[in-house]
MOPAC internal coordinates of N, CA, C and O (Angstrom, degrees):
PM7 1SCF
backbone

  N    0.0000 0     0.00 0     0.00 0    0    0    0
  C    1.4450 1     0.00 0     0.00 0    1    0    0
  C    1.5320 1   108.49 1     0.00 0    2    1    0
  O    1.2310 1   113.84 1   -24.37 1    3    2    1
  N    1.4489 1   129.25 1   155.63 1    3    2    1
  C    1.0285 1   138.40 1   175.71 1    5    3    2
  C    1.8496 1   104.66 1  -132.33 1    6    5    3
  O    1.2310 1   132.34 1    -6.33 1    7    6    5
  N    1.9313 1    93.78 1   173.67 1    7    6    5
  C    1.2814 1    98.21 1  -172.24 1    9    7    6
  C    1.7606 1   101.56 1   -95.02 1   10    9    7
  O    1.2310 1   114.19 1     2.94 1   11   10    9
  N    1.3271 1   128.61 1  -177.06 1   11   10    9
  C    1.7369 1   135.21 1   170.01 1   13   11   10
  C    1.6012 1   101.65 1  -144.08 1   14   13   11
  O    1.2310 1   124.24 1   -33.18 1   15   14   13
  N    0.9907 1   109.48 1   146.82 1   15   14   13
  C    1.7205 1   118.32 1   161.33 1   17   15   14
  C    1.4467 1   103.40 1  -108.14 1   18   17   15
  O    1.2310 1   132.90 1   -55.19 1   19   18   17
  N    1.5726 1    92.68 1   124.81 1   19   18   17
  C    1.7315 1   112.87 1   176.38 1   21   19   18
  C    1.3954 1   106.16 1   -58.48 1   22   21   19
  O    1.2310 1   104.68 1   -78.66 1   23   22   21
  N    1.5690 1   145.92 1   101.34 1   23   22   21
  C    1.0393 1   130.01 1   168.53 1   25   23   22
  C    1.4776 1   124.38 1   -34.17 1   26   25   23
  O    1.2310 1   123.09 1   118.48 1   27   26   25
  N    1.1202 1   111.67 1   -61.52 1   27   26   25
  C    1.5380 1   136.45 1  -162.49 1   29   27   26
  C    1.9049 1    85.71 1   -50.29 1   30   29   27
  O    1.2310 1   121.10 1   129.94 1   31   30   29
  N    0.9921 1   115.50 1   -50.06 1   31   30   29
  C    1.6648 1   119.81 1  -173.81 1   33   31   30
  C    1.6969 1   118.18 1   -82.94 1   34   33   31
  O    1.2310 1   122.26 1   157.91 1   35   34   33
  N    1.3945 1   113.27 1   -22.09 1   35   34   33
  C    1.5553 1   114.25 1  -178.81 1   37   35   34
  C    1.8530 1   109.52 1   -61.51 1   38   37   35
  O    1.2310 1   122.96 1   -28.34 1   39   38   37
  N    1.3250 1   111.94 1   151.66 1   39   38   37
  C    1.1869 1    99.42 1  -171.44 1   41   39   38
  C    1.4658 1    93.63 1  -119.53 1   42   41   39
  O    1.2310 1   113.31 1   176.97 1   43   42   41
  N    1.1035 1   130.24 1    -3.03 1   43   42   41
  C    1.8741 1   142.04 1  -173.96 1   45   43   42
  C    1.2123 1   111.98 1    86.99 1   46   45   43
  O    1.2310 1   121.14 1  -175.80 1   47   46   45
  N    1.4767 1   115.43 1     4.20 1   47   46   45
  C    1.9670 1   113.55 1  -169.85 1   49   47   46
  C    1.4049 1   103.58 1   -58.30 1   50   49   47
  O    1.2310 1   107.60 1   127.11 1   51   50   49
  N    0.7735 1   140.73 1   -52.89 1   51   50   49
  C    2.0182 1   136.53 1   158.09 1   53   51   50
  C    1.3036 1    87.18 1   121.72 1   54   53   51
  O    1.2310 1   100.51 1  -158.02 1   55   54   53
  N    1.9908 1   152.96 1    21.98 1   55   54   53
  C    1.1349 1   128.25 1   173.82 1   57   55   54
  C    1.1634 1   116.87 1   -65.92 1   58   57   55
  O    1.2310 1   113.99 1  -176.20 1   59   58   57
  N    1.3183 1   128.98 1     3.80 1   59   58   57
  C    1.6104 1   140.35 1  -158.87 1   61   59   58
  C    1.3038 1    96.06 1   -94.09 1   62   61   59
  O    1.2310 1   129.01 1   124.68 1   63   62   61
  N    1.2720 1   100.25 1   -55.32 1   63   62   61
  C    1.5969 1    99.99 1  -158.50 1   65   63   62
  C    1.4575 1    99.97 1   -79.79 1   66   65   63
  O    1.2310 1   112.20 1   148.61 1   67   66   65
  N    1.2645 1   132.32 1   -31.39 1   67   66   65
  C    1.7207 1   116.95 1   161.38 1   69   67   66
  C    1.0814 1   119.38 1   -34.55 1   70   69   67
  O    1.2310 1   121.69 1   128.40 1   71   70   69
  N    1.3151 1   114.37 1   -51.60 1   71   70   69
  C    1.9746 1   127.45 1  -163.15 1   73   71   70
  C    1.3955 1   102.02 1   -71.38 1   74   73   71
  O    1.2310 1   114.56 1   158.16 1   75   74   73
  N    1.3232 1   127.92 1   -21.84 1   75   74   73
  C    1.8675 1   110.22 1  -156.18 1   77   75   74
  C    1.5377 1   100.43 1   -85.06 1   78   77   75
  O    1.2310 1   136.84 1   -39.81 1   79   78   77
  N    1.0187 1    85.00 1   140.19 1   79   78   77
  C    1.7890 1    96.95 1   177.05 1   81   79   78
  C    1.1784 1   125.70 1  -103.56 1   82   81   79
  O    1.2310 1   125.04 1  -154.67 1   83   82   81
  N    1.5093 1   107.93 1    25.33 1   83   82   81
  C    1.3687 1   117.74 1   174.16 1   85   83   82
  C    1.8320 1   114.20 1  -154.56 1   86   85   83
  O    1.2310 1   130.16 1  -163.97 1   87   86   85
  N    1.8398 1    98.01 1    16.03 1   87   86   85
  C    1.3657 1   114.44 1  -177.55 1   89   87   86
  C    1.2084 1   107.09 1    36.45 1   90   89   87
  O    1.2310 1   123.20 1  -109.23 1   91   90   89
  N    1.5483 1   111.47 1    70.77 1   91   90   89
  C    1.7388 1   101.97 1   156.51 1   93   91   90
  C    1.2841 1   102.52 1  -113.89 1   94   93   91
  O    1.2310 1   107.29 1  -160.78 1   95   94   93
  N    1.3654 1   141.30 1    19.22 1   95   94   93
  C    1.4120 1   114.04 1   145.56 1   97   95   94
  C    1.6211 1   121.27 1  -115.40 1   98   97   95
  O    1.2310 1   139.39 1   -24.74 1   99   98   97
  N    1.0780 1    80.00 1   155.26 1   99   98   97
  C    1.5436 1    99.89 1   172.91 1  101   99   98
  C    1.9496 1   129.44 1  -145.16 1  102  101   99
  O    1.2310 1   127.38 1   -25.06 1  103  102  101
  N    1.5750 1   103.40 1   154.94 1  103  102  101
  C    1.5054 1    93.25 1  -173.25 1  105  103  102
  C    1.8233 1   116.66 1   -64.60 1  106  105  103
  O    1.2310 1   129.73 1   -37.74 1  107  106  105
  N    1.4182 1    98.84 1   142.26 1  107  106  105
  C    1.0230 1   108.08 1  -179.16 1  109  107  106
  C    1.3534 1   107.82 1  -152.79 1  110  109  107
  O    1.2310 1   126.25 1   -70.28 1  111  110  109
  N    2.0797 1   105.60 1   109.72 1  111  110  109
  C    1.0301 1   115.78 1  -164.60 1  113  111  110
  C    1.4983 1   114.06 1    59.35 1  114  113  111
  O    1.2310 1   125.76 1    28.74 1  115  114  113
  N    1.4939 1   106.54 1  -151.26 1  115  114  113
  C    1.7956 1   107.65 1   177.82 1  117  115  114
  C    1.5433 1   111.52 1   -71.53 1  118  117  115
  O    1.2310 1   120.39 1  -166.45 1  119  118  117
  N    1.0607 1   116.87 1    13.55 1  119  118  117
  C    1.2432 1   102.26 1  -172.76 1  121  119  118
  C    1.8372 1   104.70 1  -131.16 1  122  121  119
  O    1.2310 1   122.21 1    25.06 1  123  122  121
  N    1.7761 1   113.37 1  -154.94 1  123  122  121
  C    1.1780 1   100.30 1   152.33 1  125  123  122
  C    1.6855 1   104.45 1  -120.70 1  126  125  123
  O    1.2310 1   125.53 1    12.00 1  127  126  125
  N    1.2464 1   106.98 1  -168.00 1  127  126  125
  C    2.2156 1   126.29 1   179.23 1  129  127  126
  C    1.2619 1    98.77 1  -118.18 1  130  129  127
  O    1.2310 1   129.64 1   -19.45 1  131  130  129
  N    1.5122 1    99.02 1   160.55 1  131  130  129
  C    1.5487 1    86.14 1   153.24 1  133  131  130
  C    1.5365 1    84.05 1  -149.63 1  134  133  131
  O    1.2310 1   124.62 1   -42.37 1  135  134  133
  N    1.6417 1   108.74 1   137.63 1  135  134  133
  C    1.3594 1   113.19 1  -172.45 1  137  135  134
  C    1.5620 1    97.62 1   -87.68 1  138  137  135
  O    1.2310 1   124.86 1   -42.99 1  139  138  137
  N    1.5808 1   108.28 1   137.01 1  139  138  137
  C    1.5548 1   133.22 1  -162.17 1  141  139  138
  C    1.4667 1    89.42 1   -82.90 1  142  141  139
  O    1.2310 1   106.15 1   125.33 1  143  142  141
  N    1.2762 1   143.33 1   -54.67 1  143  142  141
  C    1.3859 1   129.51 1   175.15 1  145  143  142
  C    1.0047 1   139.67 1   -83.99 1  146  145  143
  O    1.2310 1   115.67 1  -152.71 1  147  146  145
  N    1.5933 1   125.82 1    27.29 1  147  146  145
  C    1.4700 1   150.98 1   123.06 1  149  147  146
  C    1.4409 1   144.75 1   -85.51 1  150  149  147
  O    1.2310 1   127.92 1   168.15 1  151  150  149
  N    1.6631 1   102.36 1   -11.85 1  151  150  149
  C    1.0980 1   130.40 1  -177.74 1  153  151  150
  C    1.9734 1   113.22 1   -75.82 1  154  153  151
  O    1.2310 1   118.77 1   -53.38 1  155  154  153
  N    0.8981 1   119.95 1   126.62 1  155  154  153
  C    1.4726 1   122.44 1  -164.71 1  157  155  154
  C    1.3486 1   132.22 1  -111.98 1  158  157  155
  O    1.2310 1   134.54 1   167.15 1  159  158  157
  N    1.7269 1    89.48 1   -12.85 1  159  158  157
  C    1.5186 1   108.87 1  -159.42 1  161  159  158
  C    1.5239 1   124.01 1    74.97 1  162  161  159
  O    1.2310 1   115.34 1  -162.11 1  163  162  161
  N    1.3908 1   126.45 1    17.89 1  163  162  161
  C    1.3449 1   121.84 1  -156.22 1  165  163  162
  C    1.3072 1    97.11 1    62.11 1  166  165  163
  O    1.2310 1    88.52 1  -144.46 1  167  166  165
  N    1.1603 1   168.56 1    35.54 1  167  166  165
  C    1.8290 1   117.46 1  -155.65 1  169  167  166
  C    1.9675 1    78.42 1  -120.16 1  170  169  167
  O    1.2310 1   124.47 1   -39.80 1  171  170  169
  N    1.0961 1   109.02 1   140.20 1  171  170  169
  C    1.6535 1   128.25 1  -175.86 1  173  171  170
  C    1.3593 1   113.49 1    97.10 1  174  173  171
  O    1.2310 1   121.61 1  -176.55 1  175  174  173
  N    1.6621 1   114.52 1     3.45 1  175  174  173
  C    1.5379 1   112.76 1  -177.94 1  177  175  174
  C    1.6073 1    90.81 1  -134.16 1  178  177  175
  O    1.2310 1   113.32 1   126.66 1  179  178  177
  N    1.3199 1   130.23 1   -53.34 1  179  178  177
  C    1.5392 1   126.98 1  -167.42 1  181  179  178
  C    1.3921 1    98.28 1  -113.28 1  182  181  179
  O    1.2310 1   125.42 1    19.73 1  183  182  181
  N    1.5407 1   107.19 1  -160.27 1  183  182  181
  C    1.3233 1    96.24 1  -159.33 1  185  183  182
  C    2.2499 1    83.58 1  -150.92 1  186  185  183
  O    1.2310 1   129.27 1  -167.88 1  187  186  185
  N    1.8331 1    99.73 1    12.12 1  187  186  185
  C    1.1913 1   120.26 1   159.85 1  189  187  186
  C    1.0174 1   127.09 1  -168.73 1  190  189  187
  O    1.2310 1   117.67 1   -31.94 1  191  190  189
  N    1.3779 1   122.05 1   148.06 1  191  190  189
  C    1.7515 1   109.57 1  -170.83 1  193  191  190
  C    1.5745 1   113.11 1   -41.71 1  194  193  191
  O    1.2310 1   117.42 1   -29.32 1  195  194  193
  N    1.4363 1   122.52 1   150.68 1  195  194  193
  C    1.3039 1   104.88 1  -167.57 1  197  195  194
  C    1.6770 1   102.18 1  -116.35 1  198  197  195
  O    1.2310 1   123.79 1   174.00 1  199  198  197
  N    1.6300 1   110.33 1    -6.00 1  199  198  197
  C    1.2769 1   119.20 1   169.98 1  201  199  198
  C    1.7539 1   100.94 1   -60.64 1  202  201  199
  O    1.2310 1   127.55 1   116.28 1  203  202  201
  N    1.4634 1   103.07 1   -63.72 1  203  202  201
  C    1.3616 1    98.04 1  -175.54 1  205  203  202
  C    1.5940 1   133.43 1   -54.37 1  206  205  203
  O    1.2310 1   121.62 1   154.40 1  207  206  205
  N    1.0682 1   114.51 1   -25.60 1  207  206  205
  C    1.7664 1   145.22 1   156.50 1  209  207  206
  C    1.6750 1   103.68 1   -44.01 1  210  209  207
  O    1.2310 1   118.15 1   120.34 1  211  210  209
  N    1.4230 1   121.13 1   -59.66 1  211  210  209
  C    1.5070 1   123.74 1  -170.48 1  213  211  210
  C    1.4768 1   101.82 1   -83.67 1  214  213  211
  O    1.2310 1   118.81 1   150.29 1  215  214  213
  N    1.3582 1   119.88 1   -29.71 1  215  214  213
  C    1.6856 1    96.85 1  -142.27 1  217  215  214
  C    2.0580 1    97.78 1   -90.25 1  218  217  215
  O    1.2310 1   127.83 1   -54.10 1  219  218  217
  N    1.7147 1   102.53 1   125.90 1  219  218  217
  C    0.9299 1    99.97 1   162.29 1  221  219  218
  C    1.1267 1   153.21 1   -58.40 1  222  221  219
  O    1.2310 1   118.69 1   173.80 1  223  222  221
  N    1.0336 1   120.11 1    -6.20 1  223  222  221
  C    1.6558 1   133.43 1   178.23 1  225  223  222
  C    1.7461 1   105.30 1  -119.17 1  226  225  223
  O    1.2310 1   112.60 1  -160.57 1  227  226  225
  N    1.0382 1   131.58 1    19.43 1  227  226  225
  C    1.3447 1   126.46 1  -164.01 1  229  227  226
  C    1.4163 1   149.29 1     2.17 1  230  229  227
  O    1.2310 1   137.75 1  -118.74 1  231  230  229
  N    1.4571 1    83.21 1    61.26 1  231  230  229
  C    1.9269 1   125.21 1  -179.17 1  233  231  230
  C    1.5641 1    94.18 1   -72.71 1  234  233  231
  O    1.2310 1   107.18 1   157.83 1  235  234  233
  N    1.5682 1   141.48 1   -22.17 1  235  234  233
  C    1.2925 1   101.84 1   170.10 1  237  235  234
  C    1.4903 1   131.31 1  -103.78 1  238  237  235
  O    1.2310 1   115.50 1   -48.22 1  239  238  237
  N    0.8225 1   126.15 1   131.78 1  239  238  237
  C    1.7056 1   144.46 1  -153.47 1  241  239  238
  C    1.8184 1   115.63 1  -110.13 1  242  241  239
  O    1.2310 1   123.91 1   -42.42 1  243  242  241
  N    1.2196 1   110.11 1   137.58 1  243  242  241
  C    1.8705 1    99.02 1   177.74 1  245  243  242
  C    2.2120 1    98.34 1   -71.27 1  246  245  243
  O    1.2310 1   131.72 1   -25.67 1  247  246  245
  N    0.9716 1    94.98 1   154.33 1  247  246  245
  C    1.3201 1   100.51 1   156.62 1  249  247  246
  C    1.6364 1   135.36 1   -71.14 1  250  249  247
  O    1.2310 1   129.08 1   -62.74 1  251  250  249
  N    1.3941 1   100.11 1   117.26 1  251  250  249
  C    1.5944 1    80.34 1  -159.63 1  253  251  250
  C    2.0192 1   100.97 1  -105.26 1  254  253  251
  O    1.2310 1   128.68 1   -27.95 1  255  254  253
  N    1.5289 1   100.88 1   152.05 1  255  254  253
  C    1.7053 1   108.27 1  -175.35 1  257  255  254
  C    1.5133 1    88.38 1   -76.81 1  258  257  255
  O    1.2310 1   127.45 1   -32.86 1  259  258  257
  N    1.8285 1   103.27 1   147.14 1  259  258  257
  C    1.3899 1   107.45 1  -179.05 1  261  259  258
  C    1.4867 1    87.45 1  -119.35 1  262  261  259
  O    1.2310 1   120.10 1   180.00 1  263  262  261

């Protein structure tokens, strides 16, 4: 599983993309991405997503199977 940023909720502050420890996000458009097949969950660096930890408005979300 990977994480997503809710567009509709991103505000562009970029604390996300500081925290990833494997740079999967990046800006995209007004907002930021976070590419799903780089995305790791933190897991071997934190001990929780660390996007979800920073982001003030809590635009980042797990990906969910539809």
């Amino acid at each position: 599983m990977a994480y997503r940023i809710l567009v509709d909720l991103c505000s562009a502050c970029g604390a996300c993309e500081a925290e990833c420890p494997v740079s999967a996000i990046h800006p995209k458009g007004d907002a930021f991405a976070i590419d799903p097949d780089k995305c790791v969950e933190c897991e071997g660096f934190y001990d929780s997503p660390q996007c979800v930890a920073v982001c003030p408005v809590d635009a980042c979300v797990p990906v969910t199977k539809s």
